[in-house]
Steps between C-alpha positions, in 0.01 A plus 500: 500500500443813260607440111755232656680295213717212509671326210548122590498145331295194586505164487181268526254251350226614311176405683237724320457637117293800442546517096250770494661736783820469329615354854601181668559355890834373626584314822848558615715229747352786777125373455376814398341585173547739280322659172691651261405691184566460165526815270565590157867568546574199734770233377451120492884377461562102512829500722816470335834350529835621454446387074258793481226313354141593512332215586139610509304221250160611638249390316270830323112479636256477261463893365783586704594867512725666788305667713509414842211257589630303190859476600353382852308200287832423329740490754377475847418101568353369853725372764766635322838669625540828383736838612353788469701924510263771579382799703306483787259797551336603841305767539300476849313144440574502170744219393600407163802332304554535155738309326791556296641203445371154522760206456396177398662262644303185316508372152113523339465124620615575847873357468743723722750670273792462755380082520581463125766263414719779350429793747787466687760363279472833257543689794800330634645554156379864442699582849745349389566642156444850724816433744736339220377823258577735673842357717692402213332661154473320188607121583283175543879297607678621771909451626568573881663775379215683441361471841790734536218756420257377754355772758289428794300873486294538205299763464116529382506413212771243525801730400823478726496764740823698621561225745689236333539293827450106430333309784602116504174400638266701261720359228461129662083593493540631119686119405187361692261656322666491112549078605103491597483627159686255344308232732136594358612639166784311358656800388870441395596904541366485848686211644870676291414795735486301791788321454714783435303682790624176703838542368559827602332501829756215579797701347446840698299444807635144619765508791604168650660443844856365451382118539301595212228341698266807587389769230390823645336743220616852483197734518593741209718657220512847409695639205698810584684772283821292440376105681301352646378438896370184637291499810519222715241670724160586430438809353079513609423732780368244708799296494810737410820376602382131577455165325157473533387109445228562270734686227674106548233359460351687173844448386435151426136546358559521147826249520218245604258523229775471307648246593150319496520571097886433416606267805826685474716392799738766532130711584457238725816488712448896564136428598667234742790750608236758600290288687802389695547825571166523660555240752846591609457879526132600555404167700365593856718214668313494795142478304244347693407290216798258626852500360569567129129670460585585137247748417540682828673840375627804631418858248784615455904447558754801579752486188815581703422171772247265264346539809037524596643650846704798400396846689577639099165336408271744737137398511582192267756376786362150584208553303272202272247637275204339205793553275764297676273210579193463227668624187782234418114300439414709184818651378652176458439205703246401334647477204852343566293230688244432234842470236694242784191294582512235452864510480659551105634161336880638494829341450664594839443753731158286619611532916552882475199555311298312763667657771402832365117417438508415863592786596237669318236321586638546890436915372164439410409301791630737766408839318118395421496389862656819649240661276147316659688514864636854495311735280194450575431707847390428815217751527227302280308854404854565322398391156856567362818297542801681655783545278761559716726436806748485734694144550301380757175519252327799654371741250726769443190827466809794519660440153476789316220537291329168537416539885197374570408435115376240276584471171216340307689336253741312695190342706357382143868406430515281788194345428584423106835331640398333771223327239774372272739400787155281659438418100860370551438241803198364437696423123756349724262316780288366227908342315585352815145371632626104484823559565507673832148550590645707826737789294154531247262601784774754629500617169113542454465660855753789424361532156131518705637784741685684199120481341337631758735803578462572101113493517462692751743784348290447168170590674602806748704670195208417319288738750778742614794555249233471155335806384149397540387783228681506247780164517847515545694463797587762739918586588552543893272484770522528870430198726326645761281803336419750780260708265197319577511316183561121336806645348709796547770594249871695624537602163259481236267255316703479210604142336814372438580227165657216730258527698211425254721168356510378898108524472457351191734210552366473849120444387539299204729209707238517776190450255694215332710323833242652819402241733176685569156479308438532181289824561829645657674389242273657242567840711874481429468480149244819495745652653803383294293621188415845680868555548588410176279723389625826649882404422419458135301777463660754729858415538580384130707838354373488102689775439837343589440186532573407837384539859385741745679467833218668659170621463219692728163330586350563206802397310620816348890485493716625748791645334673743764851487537664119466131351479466575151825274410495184307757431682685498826546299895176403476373450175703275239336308256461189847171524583284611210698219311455246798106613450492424203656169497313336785211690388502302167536141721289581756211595308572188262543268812176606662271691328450431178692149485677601158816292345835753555861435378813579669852544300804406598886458355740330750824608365735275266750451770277436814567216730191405543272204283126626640322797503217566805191643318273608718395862532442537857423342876191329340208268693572134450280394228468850351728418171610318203761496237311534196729496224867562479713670191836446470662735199190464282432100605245387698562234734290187468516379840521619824337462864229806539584479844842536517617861475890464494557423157805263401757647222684278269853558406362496097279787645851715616648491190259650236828761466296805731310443828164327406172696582245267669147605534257354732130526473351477881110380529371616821232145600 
């Protein structure tokens, strides 16, 4: 090519230092290397977080001055991680990239900057300050009232747009995230605008059956010039005039992490009340997984009959999709199972409570086993899972705009689930080893083929759905490329936020919980750090503080129409938050084995006498209690092994709910 130039970023380790050329090599995840070239007016910018802060404490050479070859001496270190922005020049055979921007990604001593105890937690706070600023102005306590003012759409800098429509799922994901907050920070103003987040949720969106037995969520509320108009329907274009399951679903996600903080039980009855709804309404009654297959679930229900079979629902007539069967795991199964086992020391109410854990735990047995049955397809040079289908389990390759298409992220979401659902039974296998040796091996050979389905995910996305240049992780592609390519893309090879947490999470639980070698193992965590990287350094908005939905290969931000919002459907303080959080354990847990403390304040008039403590599905073994703090006293005895924490009556009435901290020491 004649004069051809290309402005791109890269992503490698440094594997040669020419000081004198001004120039250094990089590898990238593709194998190839790469020189780039220093000049006078190239950058060398420590990445920062959402606080602003330069953290560059390089070191000065000896007789340092900034030219070029010097700044190469300073900063550039062997074997180090480094992202570089530049131009590539070609010119006939001549090649060349200059850069523009080198990140550091690496403290002087070689410490990761997002692996530092306090990485995450500022950001988790920072986000949070960002969607409390600018929703309700000028307060750090909040009334339910003033989630009155809440707004789903935000605009790009985080201003309400025109559309003052209120979404009762992406206010359920906002609760999650502001209660993660309180979880890792502590923060008192965090958890008041969660509970009156929780409180009005409840008040405007909740609509029980007339038993009172099943809660349904409406989908929306939309001010108008004299009222106000609530949708029970979904107001997305892919599911307008339904009940689609997932809005359900994400309903319940921030009730459950807060409910994991406050142990409030009227939060818990509507968690209860919804999931009931689940198994009488979107059940398939005739599931092949035997009768009462709770977790087998129809999309969507017609309004007019509550019914999956209704001609009204068009192509999501008799239809089951990822989001009907693998996300009750993450939006809140998890959770409410980790706060109910093993079951709360309670006054009454001990039968129902059990009844109800068995129930969930019959979810997370059927849906993580529809999940390594079902998506996974038949055609072994399909690399992707199927996402969805028809009753009867076939892939459903019609629907709209998914067709034939993977999405990246939900394959890397499967495979971060499934490893804290196997994390999960061998926990339980390894509990009831003497006591019924038969029910433990079950237990360890789902938890083996819930493994091996995540592995395998782990390592094709690894090759397929990464960007082997310059990191990050591409949106859509299609299953079976026709172009004569590895991949082909419908769309573009942008990247998507969500899509980078599902990474993230999905390669830091497999380098801490995979059952394969510790070389393999090793890879994971390169590339958890590789996609940290490009999320902090590309998807972090410094201006606003907040995130980009969506950015192009290089990581420039796409801001075109409704991707420039802060937020909207699909973005809504859930998953950047939910990144954050696990984020923060996961690197603790199994990376650099670091002390963290979780909050917690169990309201003053909650029925229950013991608090469940641990952060997530964990490997047996994986864990202690370190310490425990309750209001400002340290407790002077406890069992390190026992994470459901006993509450004394003295403890209840201090006059307010009592905070309790708990240091966790990963072993």
């Amino acid at each position: 090519m004649r004069q051809f130039t290309q402005s791109t970023t890269l992503m490698g380790y440094v594997t040669e230092i020419k000081e004198q050329d001004s120039a250094f090599s990089i590898k990238c995840r593709s194998g190839d290397e790469l020189l780039i070239h220093v000049a006078r007016e190239t950058r060398f910018q420590s990445m920062q977080n959402l606080d602003g802060i330069d953290r560059d404490r390089y070191p000065n050479p000896e007789d340092f001055t900034q030219n070029p070859s010097q700044l190469v001496k300073k900063y550039i270190h062997s074997d180090r991680l480094v992202a570089v922005e530049g131009v590539y020049l070609e010119d006939g055979e001549n090649r060349r990239l200059d850069a523009l921007n080198v990140h550091l990604l690496q403290t002087f001593d070689g410490e990761f900057l997002f692996e530092q105890t306090h990485w995450w937690l500022t950001q988790i706070a920072r986000l949070s300050d960002t969607w409390l600023g600018f929703l309700f102005p000028n307060k750090v306590t909040y009334e339910i009232d003033d989630f009155r003012l809440y707004q789903t759409n935000l605009n790009i800098v985080g201003l309400r747009t025109d559309d003052n429509l209120q979404e009762s799922s992406t206010l359920s994901r906002l609760i999650y995230g502001l209660s993660s907050a309180y979880l890792l920070t502590g923060s008192e103003s965090y958890l008041s605008a969660a509970r009156a987040g929780v409180q009005y949720q409840r008040e405007t969106f909740r609509s029980l059956t007339s038993d009172g037995k099943h809660c349904f969520w409406a989908s929306g509320k939309r001010r108008t010039e004299y009222s106000y108009q609530l949708y029970m329907t979904s107001q997305n274009d892919d599911d307008r005039g339904t009940i689609p399951l997932y809005e359900q679903i994400y309903a319940l996600a921030g009730l459950a992490q807060y409910y994991r903080i406050t142990l409030d039980w009227e939060v818990l009855d509507d968690i209860l009340r919804t999931i009931r709804t689940f198994n009488d309404f979107y059940l398939d009654f005739e599931s092949k997984y035997g009768k009462d297959a709770f977790g087998d679930y129809f999309s969507h229900l017609d309004y007019a009959t509550l019914s999956w079979d209704s001609e009204a629902l068009g192509d999501n007539q008799g239809r089951k999709n990822w989001n009907s069967i693998g996300d009750h795991i993450p939006a809140y199964l998890v959770n409410v199972m980790i706060a109910l086992e093993p079951l709360p020391i309670t006054d009454g109410n001990y039968e129902e409570m059990q009844k109800f854990l068995e129930t969930c735990k019959k979810i997370l047995r059927t849906t993580s086993t529809i999940i390594i049955e079902q998506f996974p397809d038949p055609d072994e040079n399909v690399p992707f899972v199927n996402e969805r289908f028809l009753r009867n389990w076939k892939p459903d390759h019609d629907w709209r705009w998914q067709r034939n298409r993977a999405v990246v992220g939900h394959n890397l979401k499967i495979a971060w689930n499934l490893t804290r659902v196997a994390n999960y039974y061998y926990f339980s296998a390894d509990k009831i080893a003497t006591e019924d040796c038969l029910e433990a091996a079950r237990a360890k050979k789902l938890a083996d083929d819930l493994m091996k389905l995540a592995d395998k995910l782990g390592t094709t996305m690894a090759d397929l759905g990464v960007d082997l240049f310059r990191g990050g992780i591409f949106d859509t592609l299609e299953r079976n490329p026709d172009n004569g390519f590895p991949i082909e893309f419908p769309w573009s090879n942008t990247k998507d936020f969500w899509q980078q947490e599902q990474a993230l999470l999905a390669y830091l639980i497999l380098h801490g919980c995979s059952n394969e070698s510790k070389e393999q193992k090793q890879e994971y965590l390169r590339l958890a750090q590789e996609t940290a990287a490009f999320w902090n350094l590309f998807f972090l908005d410094q201006d606003s503080k907040g995130i980009f939905f969506r950015v192009t290969e290089s990581g420039m931000p796409v801001i075109e129409g409704s991707y420039g919002n802060k937020g909207g459907h699909a973005i809504s303080g859930y998953h950047a938050f939910e990144l954050n959080y696990l984020a923060h354990i996961y690197i603790s847990s199994y990376v650099t084995k670091q002390p963290f403390c979780l909050y917690f304040k169990p309201n003053k008039n909650c029925r229950q006498r013991s608090l469940n403590v641990l952060p997530d599905f964990v490997r047996p073994n994986s864990l202690q209690v370190n310490r425990i703090n309750i209001d400002g006293g340290e407790r002077d005895s406890f069992d390190p092994d026992n994470f459901r924490i006993t509450l004394s009556e003295k403890e209840f009435q201090l006059g307010s709910e009592a905070e309790i901290v708990v240091e966790l020491k990963p072993l």
